[in-house]
N, CA, C and O atoms as a GROMACS GRO file, in nm:
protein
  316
    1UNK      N    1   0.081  -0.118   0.000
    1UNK     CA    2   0.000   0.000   0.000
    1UNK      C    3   0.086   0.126   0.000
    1UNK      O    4   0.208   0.127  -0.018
    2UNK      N    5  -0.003   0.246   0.026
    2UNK     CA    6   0.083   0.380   0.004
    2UNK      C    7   0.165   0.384   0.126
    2UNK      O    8   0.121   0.318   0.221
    3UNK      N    9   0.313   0.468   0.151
    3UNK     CA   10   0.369   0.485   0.256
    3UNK      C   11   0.390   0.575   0.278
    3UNK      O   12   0.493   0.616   0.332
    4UNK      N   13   0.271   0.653   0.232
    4UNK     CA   14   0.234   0.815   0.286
    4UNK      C   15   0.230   0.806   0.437
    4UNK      O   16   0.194   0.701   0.489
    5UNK      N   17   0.267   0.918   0.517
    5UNK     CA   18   0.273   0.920   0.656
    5UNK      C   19   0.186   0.847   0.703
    5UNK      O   20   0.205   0.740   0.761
    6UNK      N   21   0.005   0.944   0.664
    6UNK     CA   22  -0.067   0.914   0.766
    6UNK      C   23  -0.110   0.777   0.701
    6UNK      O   24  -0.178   0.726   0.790
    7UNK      N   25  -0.109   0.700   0.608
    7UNK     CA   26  -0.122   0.574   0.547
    7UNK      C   27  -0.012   0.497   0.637
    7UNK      O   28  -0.057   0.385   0.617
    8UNK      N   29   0.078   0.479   0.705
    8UNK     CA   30   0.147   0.436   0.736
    8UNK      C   31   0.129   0.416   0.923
    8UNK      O   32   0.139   0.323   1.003
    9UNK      N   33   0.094   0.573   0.930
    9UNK     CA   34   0.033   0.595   1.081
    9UNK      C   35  -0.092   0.496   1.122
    9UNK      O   36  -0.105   0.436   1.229
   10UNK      N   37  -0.159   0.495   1.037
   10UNK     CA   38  -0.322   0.393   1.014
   10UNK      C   39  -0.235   0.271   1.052
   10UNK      O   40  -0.247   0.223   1.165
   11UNK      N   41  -0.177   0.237   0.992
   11UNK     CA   42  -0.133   0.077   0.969
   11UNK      C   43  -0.096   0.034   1.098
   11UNK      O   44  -0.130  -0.071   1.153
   12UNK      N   45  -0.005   0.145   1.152
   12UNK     CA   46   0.071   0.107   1.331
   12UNK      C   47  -0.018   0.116   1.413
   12UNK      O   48  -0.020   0.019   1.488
   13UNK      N   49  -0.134   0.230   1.446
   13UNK     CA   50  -0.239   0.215   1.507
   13UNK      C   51  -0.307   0.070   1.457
   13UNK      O   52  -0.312  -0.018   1.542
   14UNK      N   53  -0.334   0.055   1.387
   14UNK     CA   54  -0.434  -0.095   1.373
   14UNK      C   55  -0.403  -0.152   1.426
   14UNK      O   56  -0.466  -0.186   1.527
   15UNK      N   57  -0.249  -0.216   1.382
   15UNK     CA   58  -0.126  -0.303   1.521
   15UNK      C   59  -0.197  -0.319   1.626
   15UNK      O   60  -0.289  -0.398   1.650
   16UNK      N   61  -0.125  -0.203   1.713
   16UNK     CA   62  -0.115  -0.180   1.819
   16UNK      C   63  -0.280  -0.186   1.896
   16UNK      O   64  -0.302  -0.247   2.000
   17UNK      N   65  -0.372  -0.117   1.826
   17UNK     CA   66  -0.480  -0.169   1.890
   17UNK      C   67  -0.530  -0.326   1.891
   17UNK      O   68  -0.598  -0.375   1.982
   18UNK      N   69  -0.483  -0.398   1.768
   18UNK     CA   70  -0.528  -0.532   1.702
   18UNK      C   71  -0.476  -0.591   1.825
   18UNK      O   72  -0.553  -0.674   1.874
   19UNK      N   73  -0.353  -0.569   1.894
   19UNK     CA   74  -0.324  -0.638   1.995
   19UNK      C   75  -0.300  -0.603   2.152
   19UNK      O   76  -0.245  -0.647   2.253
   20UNK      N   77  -0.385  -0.488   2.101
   20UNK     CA   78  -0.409  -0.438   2.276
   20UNK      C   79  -0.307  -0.389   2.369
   20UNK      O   80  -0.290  -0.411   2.489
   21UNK      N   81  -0.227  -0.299   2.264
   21UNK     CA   82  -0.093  -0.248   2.308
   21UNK      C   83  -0.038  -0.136   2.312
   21UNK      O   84   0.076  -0.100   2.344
   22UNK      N   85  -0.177  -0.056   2.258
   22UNK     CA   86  -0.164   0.098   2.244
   22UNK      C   87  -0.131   0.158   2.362
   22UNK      O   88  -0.038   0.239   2.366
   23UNK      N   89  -0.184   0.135   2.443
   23UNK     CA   90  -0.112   0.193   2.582
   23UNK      C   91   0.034   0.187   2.636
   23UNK      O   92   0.101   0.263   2.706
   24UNK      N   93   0.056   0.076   2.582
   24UNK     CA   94   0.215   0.036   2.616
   24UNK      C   95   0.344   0.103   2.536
   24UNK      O   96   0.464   0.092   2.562
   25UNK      N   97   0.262   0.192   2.409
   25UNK     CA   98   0.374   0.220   2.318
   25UNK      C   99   0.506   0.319   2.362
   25UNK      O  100   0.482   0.426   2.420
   26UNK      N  101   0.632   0.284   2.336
   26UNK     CA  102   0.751   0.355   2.380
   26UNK      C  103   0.835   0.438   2.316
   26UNK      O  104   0.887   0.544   2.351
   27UNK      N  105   0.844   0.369   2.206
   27UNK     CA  106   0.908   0.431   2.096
   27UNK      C  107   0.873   0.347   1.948
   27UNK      O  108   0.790   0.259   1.924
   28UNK      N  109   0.946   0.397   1.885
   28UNK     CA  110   0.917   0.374   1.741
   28UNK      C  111   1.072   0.352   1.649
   28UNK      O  112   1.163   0.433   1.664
   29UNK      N  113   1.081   0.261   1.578
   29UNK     CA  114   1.182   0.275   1.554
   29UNK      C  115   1.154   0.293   1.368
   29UNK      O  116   1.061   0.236   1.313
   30UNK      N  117   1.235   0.365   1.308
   30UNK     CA  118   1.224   0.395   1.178
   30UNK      C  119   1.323   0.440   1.125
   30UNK      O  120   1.425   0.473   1.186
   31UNK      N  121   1.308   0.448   1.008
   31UNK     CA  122   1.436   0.492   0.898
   31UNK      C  123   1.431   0.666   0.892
   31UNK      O  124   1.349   0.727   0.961
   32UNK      N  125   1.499   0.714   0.830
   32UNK     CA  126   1.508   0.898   0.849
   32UNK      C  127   1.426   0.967   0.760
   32UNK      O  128   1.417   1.090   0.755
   33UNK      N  129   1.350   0.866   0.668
   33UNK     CA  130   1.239   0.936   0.581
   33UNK      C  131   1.118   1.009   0.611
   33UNK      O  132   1.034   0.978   0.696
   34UNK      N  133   1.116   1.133   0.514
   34UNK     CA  134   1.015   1.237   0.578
   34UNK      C  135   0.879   1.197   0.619
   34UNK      O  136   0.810   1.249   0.707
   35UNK      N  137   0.844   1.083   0.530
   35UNK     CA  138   0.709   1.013   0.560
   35UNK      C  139   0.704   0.985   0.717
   35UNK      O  140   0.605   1.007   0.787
   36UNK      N  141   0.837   0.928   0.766
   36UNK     CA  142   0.792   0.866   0.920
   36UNK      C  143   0.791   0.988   1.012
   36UNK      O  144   0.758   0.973   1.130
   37UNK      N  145   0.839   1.158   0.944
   37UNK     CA  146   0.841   1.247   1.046
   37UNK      C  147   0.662   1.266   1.080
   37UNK      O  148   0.603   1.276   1.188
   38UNK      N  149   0.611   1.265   0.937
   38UNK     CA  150   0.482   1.231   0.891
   38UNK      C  151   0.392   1.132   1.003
   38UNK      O  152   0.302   1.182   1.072
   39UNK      N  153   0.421   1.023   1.009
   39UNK     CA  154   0.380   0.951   1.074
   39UNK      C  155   0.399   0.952   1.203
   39UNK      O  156   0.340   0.859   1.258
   40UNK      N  157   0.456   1.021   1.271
   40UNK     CA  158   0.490   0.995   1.465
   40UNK      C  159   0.369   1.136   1.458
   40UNK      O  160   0.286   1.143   1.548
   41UNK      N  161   0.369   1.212   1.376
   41UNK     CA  162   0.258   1.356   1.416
   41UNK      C  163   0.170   1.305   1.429
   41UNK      O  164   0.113   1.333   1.534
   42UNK      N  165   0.085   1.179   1.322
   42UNK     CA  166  -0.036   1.153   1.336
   42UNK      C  167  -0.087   1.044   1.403
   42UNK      O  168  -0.205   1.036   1.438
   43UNK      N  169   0.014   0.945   1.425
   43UNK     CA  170   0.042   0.892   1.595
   43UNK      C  171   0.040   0.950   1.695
   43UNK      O  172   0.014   0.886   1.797
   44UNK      N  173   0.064   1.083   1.704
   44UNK     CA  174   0.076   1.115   1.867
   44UNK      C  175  -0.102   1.189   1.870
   44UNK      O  176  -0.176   1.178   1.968
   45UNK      N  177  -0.143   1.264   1.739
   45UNK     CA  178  -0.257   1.280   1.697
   45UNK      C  179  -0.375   1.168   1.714
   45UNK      O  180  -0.496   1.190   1.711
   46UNK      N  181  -0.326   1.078   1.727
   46UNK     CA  182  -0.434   0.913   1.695
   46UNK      C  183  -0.456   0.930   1.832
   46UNK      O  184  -0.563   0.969   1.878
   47UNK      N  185  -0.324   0.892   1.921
   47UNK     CA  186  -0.318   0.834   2.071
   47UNK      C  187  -0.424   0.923   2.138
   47UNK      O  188  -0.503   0.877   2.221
   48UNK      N  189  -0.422   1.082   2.090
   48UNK     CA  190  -0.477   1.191   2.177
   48UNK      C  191  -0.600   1.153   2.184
   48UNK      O  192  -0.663   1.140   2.289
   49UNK      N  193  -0.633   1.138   2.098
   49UNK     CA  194  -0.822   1.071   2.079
   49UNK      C  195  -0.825   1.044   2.169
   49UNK      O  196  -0.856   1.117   2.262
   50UNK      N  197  -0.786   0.902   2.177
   50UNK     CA  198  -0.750   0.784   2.285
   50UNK      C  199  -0.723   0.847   2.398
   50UNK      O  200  -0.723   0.749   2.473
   51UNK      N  201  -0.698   0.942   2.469
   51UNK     CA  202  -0.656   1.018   2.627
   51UNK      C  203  -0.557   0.968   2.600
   51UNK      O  204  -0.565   0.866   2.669
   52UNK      N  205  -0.401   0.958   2.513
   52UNK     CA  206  -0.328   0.917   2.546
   52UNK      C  207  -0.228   1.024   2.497
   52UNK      O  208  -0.214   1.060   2.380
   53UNK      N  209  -0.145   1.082   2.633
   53UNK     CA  210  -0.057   1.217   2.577
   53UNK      C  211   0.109   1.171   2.571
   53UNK      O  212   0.189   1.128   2.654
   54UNK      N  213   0.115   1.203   2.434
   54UNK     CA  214   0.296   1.136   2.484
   54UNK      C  215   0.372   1.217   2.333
   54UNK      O  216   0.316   1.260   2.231
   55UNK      N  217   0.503   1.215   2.366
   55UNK     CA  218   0.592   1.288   2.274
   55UNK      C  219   0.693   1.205   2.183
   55UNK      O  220   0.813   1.179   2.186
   56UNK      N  221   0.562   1.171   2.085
   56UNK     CA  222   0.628   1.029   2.035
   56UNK      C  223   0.738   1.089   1.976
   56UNK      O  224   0.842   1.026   1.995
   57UNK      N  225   0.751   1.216   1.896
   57UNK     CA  226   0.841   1.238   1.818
   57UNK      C  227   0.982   1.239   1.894
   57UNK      O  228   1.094   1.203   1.859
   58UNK      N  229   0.942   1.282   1.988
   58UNK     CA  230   1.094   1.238   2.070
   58UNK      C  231   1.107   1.128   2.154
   58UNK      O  232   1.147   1.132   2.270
   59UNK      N  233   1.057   0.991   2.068
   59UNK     CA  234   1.010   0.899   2.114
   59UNK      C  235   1.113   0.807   2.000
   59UNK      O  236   1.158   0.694   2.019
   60UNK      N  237   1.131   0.895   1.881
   60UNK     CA  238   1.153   0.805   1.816
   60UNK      C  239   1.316   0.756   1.817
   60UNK      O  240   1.410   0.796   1.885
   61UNK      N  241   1.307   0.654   1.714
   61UNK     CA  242   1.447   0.610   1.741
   61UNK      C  243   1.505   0.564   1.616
   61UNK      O  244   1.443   0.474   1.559
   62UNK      N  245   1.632   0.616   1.551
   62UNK     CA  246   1.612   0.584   1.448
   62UNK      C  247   1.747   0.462   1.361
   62UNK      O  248   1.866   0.459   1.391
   63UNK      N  249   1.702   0.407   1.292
   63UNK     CA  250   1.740   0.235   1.265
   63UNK      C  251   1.913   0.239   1.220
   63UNK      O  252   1.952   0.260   1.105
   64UNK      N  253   1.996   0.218   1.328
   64UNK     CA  254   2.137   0.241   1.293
   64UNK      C  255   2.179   0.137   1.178
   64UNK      O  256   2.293   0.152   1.135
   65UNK      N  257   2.111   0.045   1.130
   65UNK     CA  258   2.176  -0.027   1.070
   65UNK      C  259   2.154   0.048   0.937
   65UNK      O  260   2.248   0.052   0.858
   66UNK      N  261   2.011   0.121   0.899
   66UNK     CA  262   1.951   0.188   0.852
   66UNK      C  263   2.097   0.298   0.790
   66UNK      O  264   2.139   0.311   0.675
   67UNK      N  265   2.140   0.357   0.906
   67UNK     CA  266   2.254   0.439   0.914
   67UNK      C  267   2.359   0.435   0.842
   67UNK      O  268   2.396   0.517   0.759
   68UNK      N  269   2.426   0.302   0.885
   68UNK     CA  270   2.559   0.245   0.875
   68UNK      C  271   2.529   0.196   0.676
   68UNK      O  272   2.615   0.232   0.597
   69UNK      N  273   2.451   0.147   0.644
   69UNK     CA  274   2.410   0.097   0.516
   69UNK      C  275   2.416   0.266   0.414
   69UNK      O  276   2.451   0.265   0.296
   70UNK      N  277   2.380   0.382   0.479
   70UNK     CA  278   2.378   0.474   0.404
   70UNK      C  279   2.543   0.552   0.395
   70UNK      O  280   2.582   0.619   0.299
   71UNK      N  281   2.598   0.530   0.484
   71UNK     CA  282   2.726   0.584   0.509
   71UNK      C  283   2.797   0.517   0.423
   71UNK      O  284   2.865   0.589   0.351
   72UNK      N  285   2.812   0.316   0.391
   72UNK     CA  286   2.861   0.290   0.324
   72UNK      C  287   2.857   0.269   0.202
   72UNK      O  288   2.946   0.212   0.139
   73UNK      N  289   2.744   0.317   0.153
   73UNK     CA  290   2.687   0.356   0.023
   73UNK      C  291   2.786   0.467  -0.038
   73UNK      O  292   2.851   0.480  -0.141
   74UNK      N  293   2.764   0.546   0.084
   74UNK     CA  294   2.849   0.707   0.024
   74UNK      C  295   2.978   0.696  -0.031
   74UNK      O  296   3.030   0.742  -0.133
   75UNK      N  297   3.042   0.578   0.115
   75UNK     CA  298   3.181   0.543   0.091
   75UNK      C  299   3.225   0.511  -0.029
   75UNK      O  300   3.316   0.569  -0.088
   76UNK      N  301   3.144   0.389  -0.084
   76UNK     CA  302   3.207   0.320  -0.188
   76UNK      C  303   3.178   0.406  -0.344
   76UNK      O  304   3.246   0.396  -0.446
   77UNK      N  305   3.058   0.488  -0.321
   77UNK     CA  306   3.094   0.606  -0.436
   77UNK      C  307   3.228   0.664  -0.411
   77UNK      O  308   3.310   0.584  -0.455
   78UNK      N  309   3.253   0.708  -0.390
   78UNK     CA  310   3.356   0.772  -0.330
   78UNK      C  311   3.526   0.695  -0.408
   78UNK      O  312   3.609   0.737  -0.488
   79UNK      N  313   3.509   0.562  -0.326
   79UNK     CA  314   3.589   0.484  -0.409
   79UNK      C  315   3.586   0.411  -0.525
   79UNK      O  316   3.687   0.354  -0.564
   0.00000   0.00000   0.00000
């Protein structure tokens, strides 16, 4: 499907309610794409409904391997 933010935001809420875990959420872990800045807004937007107040965006966490794979990308242009 699309991996437009809030298309993406939908999908983790479903999760998380599908298994009764919305309350428990801590962080998020994701890649550095603008879509997921996208997506923690309308997550923390979803939760509020829900009485649930939290600062996902500084919640998030983001995927070092994710990281390390882009750095050595750069590298080997390079060489």
């Amino acid at each position: 499907g699309s991996h437009k933010g809030k298309q993406l935001a939908n999908s983790v809420m479903k999760t998380l309610d599908e298994y009764g875990i919305t309350e428990k959420l801590v962080s998020i872990t994701s890649d550095n794409a603008g879509n997921c800045d996208t997506m923690l807004v309308e997550i923390r937007e979803m939760l509020a409904t829900k009485g649930i107040t939290s600062k996902i965006e500084d919640q998030r966490i983001r995927c070092l391997a994710h990281i390390i794979n882009l750095a050595c990308q750069a590298s080997l242009k390079i060489l």
